[in-house]
C-alpha positions in Angstrom: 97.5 97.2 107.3 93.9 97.4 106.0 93.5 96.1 102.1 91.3 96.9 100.1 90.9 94.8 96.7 93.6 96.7 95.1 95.9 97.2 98.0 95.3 92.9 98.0 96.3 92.3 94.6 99.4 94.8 94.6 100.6 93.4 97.9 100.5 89.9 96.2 102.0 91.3 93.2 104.8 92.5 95.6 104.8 88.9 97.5 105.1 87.4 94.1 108.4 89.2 92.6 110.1 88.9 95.9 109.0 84.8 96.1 110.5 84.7 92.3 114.1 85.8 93.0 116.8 83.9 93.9 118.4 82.5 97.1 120.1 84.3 99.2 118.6 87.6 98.0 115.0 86.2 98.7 115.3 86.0 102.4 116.6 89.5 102.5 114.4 90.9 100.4 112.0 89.5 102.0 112.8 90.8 105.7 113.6 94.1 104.3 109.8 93.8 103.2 108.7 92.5 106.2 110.3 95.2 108.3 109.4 97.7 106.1 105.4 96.8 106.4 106.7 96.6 110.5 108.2 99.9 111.0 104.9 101.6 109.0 102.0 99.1 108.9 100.2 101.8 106.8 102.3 101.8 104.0 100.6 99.8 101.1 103.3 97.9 99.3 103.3 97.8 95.0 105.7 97.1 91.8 107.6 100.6 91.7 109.8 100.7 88.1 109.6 96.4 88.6 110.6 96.2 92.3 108.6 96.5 95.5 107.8 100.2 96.1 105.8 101.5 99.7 103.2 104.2 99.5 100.6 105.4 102.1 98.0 104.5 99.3 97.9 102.7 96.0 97.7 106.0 94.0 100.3 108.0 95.9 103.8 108.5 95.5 106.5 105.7 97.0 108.1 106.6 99.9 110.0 103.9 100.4 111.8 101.1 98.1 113.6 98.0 97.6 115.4 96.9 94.9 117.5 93.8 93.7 120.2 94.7 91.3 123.5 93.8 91.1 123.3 94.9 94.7 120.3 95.0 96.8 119.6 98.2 98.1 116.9 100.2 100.3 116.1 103.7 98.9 113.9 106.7 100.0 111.9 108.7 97.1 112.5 112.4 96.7 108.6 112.3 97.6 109.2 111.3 101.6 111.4 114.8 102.2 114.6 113.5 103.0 116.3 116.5 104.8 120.4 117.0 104.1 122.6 115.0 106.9 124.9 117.3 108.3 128.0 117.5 110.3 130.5 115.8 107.4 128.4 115.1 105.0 127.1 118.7 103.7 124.0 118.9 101.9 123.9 115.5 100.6 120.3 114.0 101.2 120.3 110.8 102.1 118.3 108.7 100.2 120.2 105.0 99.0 121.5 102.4 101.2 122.7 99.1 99.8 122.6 95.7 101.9 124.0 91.9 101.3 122.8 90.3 104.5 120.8 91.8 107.4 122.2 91.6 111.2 120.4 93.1 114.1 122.0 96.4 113.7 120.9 96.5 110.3 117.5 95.8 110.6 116.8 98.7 113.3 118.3 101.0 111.1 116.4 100.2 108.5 112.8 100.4 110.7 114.2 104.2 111.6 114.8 104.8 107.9 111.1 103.5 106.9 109.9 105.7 110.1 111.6 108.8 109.1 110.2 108.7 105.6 106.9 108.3 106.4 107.0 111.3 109.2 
């Protein structure tokens, strides 16, 4: 990823929040960013609505999201074109998936979700 001075600052604001938070949700929120910034290096990482939000520029719209609530969840913005899934699920766009703890299953899924959005 290639900063500039802003890109910099918003990626340590980013770095920042996530360092704040509590154990265990730290470590996964921090993986989730880390795989995130893996699965699309040229995403440029800033505080969405108070969480870590991934754009393909500091001025454009989040793709991609994290968020630590009462749960912690991954989400993809209305702005990265989710498509409906299908098969049993109808028309539903998916777009929100919540997480406790990450496994090695997990973690793929989650770099094809970051890929996807940013297709």
């Amino acid at each position: 990823m290639i900063m500039t001075d802003r890109t910099a600052k918003n990626h340590e604001k980013v770095v920042s929040k996530i360092a704040a938070m509590d154990e265990p949700r730290r470590t996964v929120m921090r993986r989730l960013h880390d795989l995130i910034l893996e699965a699309a290096p040229d995403l440029k990482p800033r505080i969405w609505y108070g969480m870590p939000g991934y754009a393909k520029s500091a001025s454009s719209p989040v793709l991609v999201f994290i968020r630590n609530d009462e749960l912690i969840s991954l989400g993809v913005s209305e702005k990265a074109g989710p498509v409906p899934a299908g098969e049993g699920e109808g028309r539903l766009l998916p777009s929100a998936w919540f997480v406790d703890e990450l496994d090695d299953v997990t973690e793929r899924r989650v770099a094809e979700i970051v890929r996807a959005a940013v297709a």
